[in-house]
Structure formats: C-alpha cells, structure tokens
N, C-alpha and C positions, 0 to 999 in steps of 0.2 A: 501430477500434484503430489503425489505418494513418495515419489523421487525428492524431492524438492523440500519435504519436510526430513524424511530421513537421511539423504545428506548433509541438513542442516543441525541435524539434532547430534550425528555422529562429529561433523567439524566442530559446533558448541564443546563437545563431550573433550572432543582430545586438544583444540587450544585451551579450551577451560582450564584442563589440568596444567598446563605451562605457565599458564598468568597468574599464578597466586600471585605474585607482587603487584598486581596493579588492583585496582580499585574502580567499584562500577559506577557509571554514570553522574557526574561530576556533574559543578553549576558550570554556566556560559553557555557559549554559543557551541554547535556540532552541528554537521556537514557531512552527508553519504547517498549512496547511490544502492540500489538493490534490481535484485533481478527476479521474476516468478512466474507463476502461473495464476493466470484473470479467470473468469468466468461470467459472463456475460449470461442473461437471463431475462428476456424482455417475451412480453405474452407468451405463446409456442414454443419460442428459440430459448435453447438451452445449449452454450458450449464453453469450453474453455481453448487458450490460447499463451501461449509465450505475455510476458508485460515485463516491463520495465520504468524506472522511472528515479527519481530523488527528492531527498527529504533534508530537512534541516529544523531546526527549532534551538530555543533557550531554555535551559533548566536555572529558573530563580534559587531552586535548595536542590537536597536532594531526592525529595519527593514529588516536588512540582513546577511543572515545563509548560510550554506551550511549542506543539510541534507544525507544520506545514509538509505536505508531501504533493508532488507533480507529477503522475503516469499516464502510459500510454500504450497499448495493444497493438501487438500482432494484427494484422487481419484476419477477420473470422470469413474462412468461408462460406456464403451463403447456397451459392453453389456452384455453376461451372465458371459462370461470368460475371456473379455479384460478390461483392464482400462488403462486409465492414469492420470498423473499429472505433473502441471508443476509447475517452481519456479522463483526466478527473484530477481536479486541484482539491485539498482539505487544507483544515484551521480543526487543531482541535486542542484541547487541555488535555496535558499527557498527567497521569497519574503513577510514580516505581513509585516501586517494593523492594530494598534489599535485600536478597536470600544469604548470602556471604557476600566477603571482597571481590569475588567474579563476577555471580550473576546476580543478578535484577530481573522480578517481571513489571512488565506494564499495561495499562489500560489507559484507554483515550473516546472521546464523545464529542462529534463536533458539525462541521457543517462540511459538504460537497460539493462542488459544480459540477456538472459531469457532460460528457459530448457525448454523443451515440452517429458515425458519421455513416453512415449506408450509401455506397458506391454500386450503383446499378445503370445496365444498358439506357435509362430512361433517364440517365442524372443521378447529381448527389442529392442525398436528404438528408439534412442535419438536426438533428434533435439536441435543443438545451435544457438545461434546469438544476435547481438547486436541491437536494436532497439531504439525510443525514448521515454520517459513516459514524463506527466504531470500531476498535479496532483492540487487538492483545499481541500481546507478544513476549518472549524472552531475549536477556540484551548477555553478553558476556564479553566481560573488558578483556583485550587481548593486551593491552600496557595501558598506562595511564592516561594516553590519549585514541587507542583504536580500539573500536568495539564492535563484535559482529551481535549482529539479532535476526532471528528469527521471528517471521510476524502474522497475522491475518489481520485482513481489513477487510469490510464489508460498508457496501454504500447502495442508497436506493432511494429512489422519489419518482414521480411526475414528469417526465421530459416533453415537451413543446416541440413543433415542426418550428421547423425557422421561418417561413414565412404565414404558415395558416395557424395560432393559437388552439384554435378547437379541435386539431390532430395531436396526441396525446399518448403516449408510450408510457407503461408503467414498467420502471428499469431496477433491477438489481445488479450490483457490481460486486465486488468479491476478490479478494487476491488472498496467494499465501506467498510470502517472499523471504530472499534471505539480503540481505545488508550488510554495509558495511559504512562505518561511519568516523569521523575524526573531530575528536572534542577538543576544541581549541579553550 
C-alpha cells in the first residue's frame, strides 16, 4: 500500500509540473479506471489485496459532482483451499477544492453495495448489503481532458448470508488507488 501512495504522489509531482496549461476538473461527464490496494476487514480477518475497478460521474460546476465507482478484489487468501473476494458499487456527491490550475482535492459521502464472496471446500457463501463509503483524494489534470488522482475510499455496514437473513458479517472495505480518467 506504501508503494502505491508513493508512486502516486511521485507520478502527481512530476506530470503536475508539465500540465500547467491544463485546468483541473471541468463540468460534464468523466470516465476512468484505477488500480490499488483493498483491504478487507470482517470480524478476525484482516488483509489486504491487489483491486481494481472504474469510476465515472458528472461535475454540474466546478465544485460539485456526483461520482459512481465499480470494484473488485483479488482473491484473499483464506488459506490453502479457501479464498475470497469481495466487490462494491458507490453513488456518492463528490465535493473539489481548487489548489491551482493542476490540482484539486476532493471529498465524497454516499451509499455502497458491497459482496463479500467466500469460496470454500463446502460451497460458496455470499454476503450482501448496503453500507456507507467516504472517500478523499487528490486529482491533477494532465491536459485539459486527462486527469490522474490519487484516492482512498472506505466502506462498511452489515452484510447478510444470501440465503439465511440472521447470518450477519460486520464488513469494512477500504482502498487506496491511483486513476486515471478522461473528462469529456
């Protein structure tokens, strides 16, 4: 994870410096994909994993968006013969900040779905539910339509067995990732 924020902070640093002519995070629509590291966190279990996923949303101005993002984990190993992974759709209100014409930070508060799928000698076990995520990040326009960010999201609730109600997992989810995205 350590990796993954300092190559991101170092690639922000030095395209930063090339994009003074562009401008950060415009109104319409944007479209990108990011890659990172998850961390999964249910009762006992505590690990992280590779995740990937994409995002898209509309900025009405320049301060205020609504974003949507779709991911999905590696498999966590459980141990020699179990694994799982989970995934997570958000809806959130995105909130930038301009710092200069580069960068932007942001902040977002919204809603999550999340899976938790546990793949075991005995069968799969799927856990749903709805929780909340929040999320921060930094964005830096690399021209006036690509922009990389750096981000952390966090999500957590109640997840449900898929067939028995009254089996009950209390989940934390968690990412930090880098992006990349194209504002049409």
């Amino acid at each position: 994870m350590k990796s993954v924020i300092g190559s991101g902070l170092v690639l922000i640093a030095a395209l930063g410096s090339t994009a003074a002519m562009a401008e950060v995070d415009q109104t319409g629509f944007y479209v990108g994909g990011f890659v990172g590291s998850t961390t999964l966190e249910v009762e006992d279990f505590d690990k992280s994993e590779a995740g990937f996923g994409a995002y898209g949303g509309y900025n009405f101005n320049q301060w205020f968006g609504l974003e949507s993002t779709l991911y999905i984990t590696s498999d966590y190993k459980l141990d020699d013969e179990d694994d799982a992974y989970a995934a997570a759709f958000t809806i959130a209100p995105k909130f930038t900040a301009a710092i200069n014409d580069t960068f932007s930070v942001y902040g977002k508060l919204g809603l999550a779905s999340m899976l938790v799928s546990v793949d075991t000698r005995l069968g799969d076990q799927d856990f749903y539910g709805v929780g909340f995520m929040w999320g921060l990040g930094v964005n830096a326009a690399l021209t006036d339509n690509l922009n990389l960010r750096l981000a952390y999201e966090s999500m957590s609730g109640d997840l449900e067995h898929e067939d028995f109600s009254s089996w009950e997992i209390d989940t934390d989810l968690s990412q930090v990732n880098l992006g990349l995205h194209y504002q049409f």
